[in-house]
N, C-alpha and C positions, 0 to 999 in steps of 0.2 A: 757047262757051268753057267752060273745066271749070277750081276754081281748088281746086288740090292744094297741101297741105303739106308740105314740104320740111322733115329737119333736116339741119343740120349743123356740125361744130365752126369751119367757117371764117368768120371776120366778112368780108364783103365790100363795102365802105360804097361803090364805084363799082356794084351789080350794076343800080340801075336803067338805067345806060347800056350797061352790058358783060350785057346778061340770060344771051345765049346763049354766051357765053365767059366765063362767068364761073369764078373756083377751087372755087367752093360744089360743083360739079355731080363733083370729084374723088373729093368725101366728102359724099355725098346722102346721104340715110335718109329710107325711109318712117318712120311713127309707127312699125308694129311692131318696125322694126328699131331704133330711136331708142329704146324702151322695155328694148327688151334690152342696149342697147349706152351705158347712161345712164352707166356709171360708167369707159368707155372715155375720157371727155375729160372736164372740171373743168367747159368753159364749151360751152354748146351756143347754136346759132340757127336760131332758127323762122321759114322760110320761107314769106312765102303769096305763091302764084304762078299766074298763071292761065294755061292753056294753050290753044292752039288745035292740036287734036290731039295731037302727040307736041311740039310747038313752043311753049317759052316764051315768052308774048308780052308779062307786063305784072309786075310785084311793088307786091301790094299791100299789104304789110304785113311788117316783120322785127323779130321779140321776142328779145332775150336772155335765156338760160334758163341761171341757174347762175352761180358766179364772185362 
C-alpha cells in the first residue's frame, strides 16, 4: 500500500464509507497542483489516503487548510 496526499476544496465528512465514490475525487490535487491553485478556493482539505495500486482503500487522516 502507497499513502498519497490528496487536496481538495470539497469537505466530504462520509468519505471514510463512500472512499471510492466520493465528490473529493471531482476536485483532486496533487500538492504541486494544490500549491499553484492555493488561492482558486478560500477553504482547502488535506487528504491522506492509502492506496493499493490505482484503488483507494483506507483514509487516514483529513486536515482543513484555510477558512
Amino acid at each position: 500500500m502507497e499513502k498519497v496526499i490528496v487536496y481538495s476544496p470539497v469537505d466530504d465528512k462520509n468519505i471514510k464509507t463512500t472512499i471510492d465514490t466520493s465528490p473529493i475525487w471531482k476536485k483532486a490535487y496533487s500538492e504541486e497542483e494544490y500549491m499553484e491553485s492555493t488561492r482558486m478556493f478560500p477553504v482547502w482539505f488535506k487528504y491522506t489516503i492509502k492506496f493499493e495500486g490505482r484503488t483507494p482503500i483506507q483514509v487516514t487522516n483529513v486536515k482543513k487548510i484555510g477558512g
